[in-house]
C-alpha positions in Angstrom: 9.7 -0.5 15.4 7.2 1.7 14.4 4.8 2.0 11.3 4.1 4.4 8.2 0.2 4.7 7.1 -0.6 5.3 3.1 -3.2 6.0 1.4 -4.3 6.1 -2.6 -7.0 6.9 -4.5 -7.7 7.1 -7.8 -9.3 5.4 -11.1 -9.8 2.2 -10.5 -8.0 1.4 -14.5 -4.9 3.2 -13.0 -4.8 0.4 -9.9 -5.4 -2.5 -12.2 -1.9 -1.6 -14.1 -0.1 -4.3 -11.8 3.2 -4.1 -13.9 3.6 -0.8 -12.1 2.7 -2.5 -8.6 4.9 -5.2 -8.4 9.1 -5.0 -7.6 11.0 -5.2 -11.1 12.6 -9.0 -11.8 15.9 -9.6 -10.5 16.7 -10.7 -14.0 16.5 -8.7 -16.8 15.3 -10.1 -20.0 18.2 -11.7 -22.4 19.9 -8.9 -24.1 18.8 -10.4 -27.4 14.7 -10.5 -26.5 12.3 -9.1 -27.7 12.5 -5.5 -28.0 9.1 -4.7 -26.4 10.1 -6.7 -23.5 13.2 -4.7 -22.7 11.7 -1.4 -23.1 9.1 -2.6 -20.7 11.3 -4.1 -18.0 13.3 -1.1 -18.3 10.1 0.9 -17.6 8.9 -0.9 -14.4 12.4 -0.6 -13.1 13.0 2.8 -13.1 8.8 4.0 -12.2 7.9 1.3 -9.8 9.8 2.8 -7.3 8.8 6.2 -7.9 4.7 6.1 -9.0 2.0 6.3 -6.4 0.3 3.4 -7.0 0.0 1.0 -4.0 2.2 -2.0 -4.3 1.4 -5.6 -5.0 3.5 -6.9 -1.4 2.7 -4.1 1.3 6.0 -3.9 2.8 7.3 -2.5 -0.9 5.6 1.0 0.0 8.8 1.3 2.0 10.9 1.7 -1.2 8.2 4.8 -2.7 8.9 8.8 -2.1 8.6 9.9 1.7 6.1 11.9 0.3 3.6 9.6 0.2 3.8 8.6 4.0 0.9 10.0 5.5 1.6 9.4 9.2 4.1 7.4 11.2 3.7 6.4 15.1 5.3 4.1 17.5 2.4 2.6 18.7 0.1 0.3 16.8 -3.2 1.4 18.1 -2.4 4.9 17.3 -1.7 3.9 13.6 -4.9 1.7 13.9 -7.1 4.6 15.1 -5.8 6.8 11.7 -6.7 4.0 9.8 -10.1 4.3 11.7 -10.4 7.8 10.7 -9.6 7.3 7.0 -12.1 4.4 6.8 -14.5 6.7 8.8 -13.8 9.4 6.0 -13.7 7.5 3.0 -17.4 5.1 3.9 -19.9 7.3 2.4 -18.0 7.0 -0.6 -17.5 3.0 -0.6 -19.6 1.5 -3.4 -20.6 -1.7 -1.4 -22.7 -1.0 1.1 -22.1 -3.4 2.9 -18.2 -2.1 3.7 -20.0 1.1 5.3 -21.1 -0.9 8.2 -19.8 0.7 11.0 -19.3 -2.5 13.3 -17.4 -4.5 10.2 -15.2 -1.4 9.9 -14.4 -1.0 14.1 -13.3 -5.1 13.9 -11.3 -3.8 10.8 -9.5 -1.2 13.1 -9.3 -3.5 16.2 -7.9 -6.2 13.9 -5.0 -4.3 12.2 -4.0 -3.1 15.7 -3.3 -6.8 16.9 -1.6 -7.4 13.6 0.7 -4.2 14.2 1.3 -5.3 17.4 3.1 -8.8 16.3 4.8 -6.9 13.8 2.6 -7.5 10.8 1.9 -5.3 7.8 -2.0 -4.1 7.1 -3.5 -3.2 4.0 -7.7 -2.8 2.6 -9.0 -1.7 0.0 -12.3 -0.4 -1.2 -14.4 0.6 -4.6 -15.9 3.6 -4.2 -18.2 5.3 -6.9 -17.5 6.6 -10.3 -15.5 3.2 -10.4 -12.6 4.7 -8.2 -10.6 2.3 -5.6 -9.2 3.2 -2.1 -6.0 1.8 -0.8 -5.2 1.8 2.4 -2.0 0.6 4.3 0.0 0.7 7.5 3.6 -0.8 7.0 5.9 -2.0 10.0 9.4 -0.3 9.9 12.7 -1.2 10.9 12.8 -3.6 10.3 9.4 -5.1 8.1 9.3 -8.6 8.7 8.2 -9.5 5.6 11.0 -7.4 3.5 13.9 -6.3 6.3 16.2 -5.8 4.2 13.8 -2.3 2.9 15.7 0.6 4.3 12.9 3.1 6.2 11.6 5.7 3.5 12.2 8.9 6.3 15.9 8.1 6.6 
Protein backbone atom coordinates (compact mmCIF):
# COMPACT_ATOMS: atom_id res chain seq x y z
CA UNK A 1 0.00 0.00 0.00
CA UNK A 2 1.04 3.35 -0.20
CA UNK A 3 -0.72 6.84 -0.56
CA UNK A 4 -1.00 9.86 -3.14
CA UNK A 5 -1.31 13.54 -1.56
CA UNK A 6 -3.61 16.37 -3.52
CA UNK A 7 -4.08 19.45 -3.18
CA UNK A 8 -6.70 22.34 -4.71
CA UNK A 9 -7.25 25.66 -4.49
CA UNK A 10 -9.35 27.87 -5.98
CA UNK A 11 -12.77 30.12 -5.73
CA UNK A 12 -14.62 28.91 -3.30
CA UNK A 13 -18.00 29.15 -6.13
CA UNK A 14 -15.88 26.76 -8.26
CA UNK A 15 -15.83 24.05 -5.03
CA UNK A 16 -19.44 24.48 -4.31
CA UNK A 17 -20.33 23.05 -8.01
CA UNK A 18 -20.79 19.42 -6.27
CA UNK A 19 -22.37 17.98 -9.54
CA UNK A 20 -18.69 18.05 -10.77
CA UNK A 21 -17.46 16.42 -7.34
CA UNK A 22 -19.40 13.51 -7.09
CA UNK A 23 -19.05 9.92 -9.32
CA UNK A 24 -21.72 10.07 -12.34
CA UNK A 25 -25.06 7.70 -11.45
CA UNK A 26 -24.83 4.22 -12.51
CA UNK A 27 -28.09 4.87 -14.29
CA UNK A 28 -28.61 7.19 -16.77
CA UNK A 29 -31.73 9.14 -16.97
CA UNK A 30 -34.66 7.40 -19.15
CA UNK A 31 -34.00 8.03 -22.69
CA UNK A 32 -37.23 9.87 -22.93
CA UNK A 33 -36.43 12.63 -19.78
CA UNK A 34 -36.09 15.63 -19.76
CA UNK A 35 -33.67 17.01 -22.15
CA UNK A 36 -31.74 19.24 -19.59
CA UNK A 37 -31.31 16.27 -17.50
CA UNK A 38 -29.47 14.24 -20.14
CA UNK A 39 -27.36 16.88 -21.32
CA UNK A 40 -26.35 17.28 -17.74
CA UNK A 41 -25.70 13.66 -16.82
CA UNK A 42 -23.89 13.42 -19.98
CA UNK A 43 -21.74 16.33 -18.69
CA UNK A 44 -20.79 15.03 -15.26
CA UNK A 45 -19.90 11.79 -16.89
CA UNK A 46 -17.45 12.61 -19.20
CA UNK A 47 -15.74 15.94 -16.82
CA UNK A 48 -15.96 14.39 -13.36
CA UNK A 49 -13.34 12.28 -14.12
CA UNK A 50 -11.15 14.71 -15.80
CA UNK A 51 -11.70 18.43 -13.75
CA UNK A 52 -9.62 19.36 -10.76
CA UNK A 53 -11.99 19.79 -8.36
CA UNK A 54 -11.67 17.61 -5.23
CA UNK A 55 -14.15 14.92 -5.06
CA UNK A 56 -17.16 14.48 -2.89
CA UNK A 57 -15.72 10.57 -1.45
CA UNK A 58 -11.79 10.93 -1.13
CA UNK A 59 -10.92 7.69 -2.51
CA UNK A 60 -12.51 9.03 -6.11
CA UNK A 61 -9.22 11.31 -6.53
CA UNK A 62 -7.92 7.95 -7.64
CA UNK A 63 -9.94 8.05 -10.92
CA UNK A 64 -8.60 12.06 -11.80
CA UNK A 65 -5.29 12.82 -14.25
CA UNK A 66 -1.88 11.64 -12.61
CA UNK A 67 -1.19 15.09 -12.97
CA UNK A 68 -2.78 16.16 -10.16
CA UNK A 69 -0.88 13.70 -7.63
CA UNK A 70 1.40 15.84 -5.87
CA UNK A 71 3.48 13.27 -3.93
CA UNK A 72 3.21 9.58 -3.31
CA UNK A 73 5.20 7.56 -0.39
CA UNK A 74 5.06 4.25 1.28
CA UNK A 75 5.05 5.34 4.59
CA UNK A 76 2.18 7.16 6.27
CA UNK A 77 4.08 9.51 8.38
CA UNK A 78 6.02 10.63 5.46
CA UNK A 79 2.69 11.55 3.60
CA UNK A 80 1.57 13.07 7.03
CA UNK A 81 4.64 15.29 7.29
CA UNK A 82 3.85 16.77 3.47
CA UNK A 83 0.53 17.35 4.67
CA UNK A 84 2.28 19.16 7.53
CA UNK A 85 4.11 21.29 5.21
CA UNK A 86 1.16 22.23 3.09
CA UNK A 87 -0.90 23.16 6.14
CA UNK A 88 2.35 24.93 7.36
CA UNK A 89 2.30 26.82 3.90
CA UNK A 90 -1.13 27.53 3.32
CA UNK A 91 -2.01 28.99 7.50
CA UNK A 92 -1.24 32.54 7.00
CA UNK A 93 -3.68 32.37 4.36
CA UNK A 94 -6.62 30.39 6.35
CA UNK A 95 -9.45 32.85 7.01
CA UNK A 96 -10.32 31.44 10.54
CA UNK A 97 -7.99 32.04 12.76
CA UNK A 98 -8.48 29.78 14.70
CA UNK A 99 -7.35 26.86 11.97
CA UNK A 100 -3.76 28.75 12.15
CA UNK A 101 -3.18 27.42 15.51
CA UNK A 102 -0.17 25.63 15.30
CA UNK A 103 -0.89 22.95 18.07
CA UNK A 104 -4.58 22.19 16.31
CA UNK A 105 -2.71 21.78 13.00
CA UNK A 106 0.42 19.33 14.56
CA UNK A 107 -2.78 16.97 16.11
CA UNK A 108 -4.14 17.39 12.49
CA UNK A 109 -0.73 15.91 11.11
CA UNK A 110 -0.24 13.30 13.96
CA UNK A 111 -3.93 12.28 13.45
CA UNK A 112 -3.93 11.62 9.61
CA UNK A 113 -0.71 9.59 10.18
CA UNK A 114 -2.59 6.99 12.42
CA UNK A 115 -5.45 7.02 10.04
CA UNK A 116 -2.85 6.26 7.06
CA UNK A 117 -1.46 3.73 9.05
CA UNK A 118 -4.85 1.52 9.37
CA UNK A 119 -5.38 2.08 5.87
CA UNK A 120 -7.71 5.06 5.93
CA UNK A 121 -8.16 8.00 3.52
CA UNK A 122 -7.53 11.81 4.87
CA UNK A 123 -8.92 14.85 3.69
CA UNK A 124 -9.25 18.92 5.27
CA UNK A 125 -10.19 21.69 4.03
CA UNK A 126 -9.81 25.34 4.73
CA UNK A 127 -11.31 29.04 3.67
CA UNK A 128 -8.82 31.11 3.08
CA UNK A 129 -9.31 34.96 2.09
CA UNK A 130 -10.75 36.55 -0.88
CA UNK A 131 -13.35 33.74 -0.30
CA UNK A 132 -10.95 30.95 -1.81
CA UNK A 133 -11.07 27.27 -0.23
CA UNK A 134 -8.06 24.80 0.27
CA UNK A 135 -8.36 21.11 -0.20
CA UNK A 136 -6.27 18.83 1.01
CA UNK A 137 -6.07 15.06 0.71
CA UNK A 138 -3.86 11.94 1.16
CA UNK A 139 -5.56 8.79 -0.56
CA UNK A 140 -4.55 5.02 0.33
CA UNK A 141 -3.64 3.03 -2.88
CA UNK A 142 -3.81 -0.38 -3.87
CA UNK A 143 -5.96 -1.14 -2.83
CA UNK A 144 -8.28 2.02 -1.13
CA UNK A 145 -10.45 0.45 1.30
CA UNK A 146 -13.13 2.43 0.85
CA UNK A 147 -13.21 2.16 -3.23
CA UNK A 148 -10.72 -1.10 -4.17
CA UNK A 149 -11.98 -1.69 -6.95
CA UNK A 150 -10.16 2.20 -8.25
CA UNK A 151 -7.27 1.14 -10.26
CA UNK A 152 -3.90 3.40 -8.98
CA UNK A 153 -3.81 6.78 -11.10
CA UNK A 154 0.32 6.23 -11.78
CA UNK A 155 -0.27 2.84 -13.41
Amino acid sequence: MHHHGYLWTGPKQRFDDEALRRPVHPDPPPADGRPELIQRYKEVKAEFPVVDLPPLETAYWLIKPRKLVRGTWEEPKRAAEWLGEQLAEHAPRFASEADRDSTYLAILVNSSAERLDWGGDVSHGFYLERPSYLSLALVCCSPNRAVPELECPLR
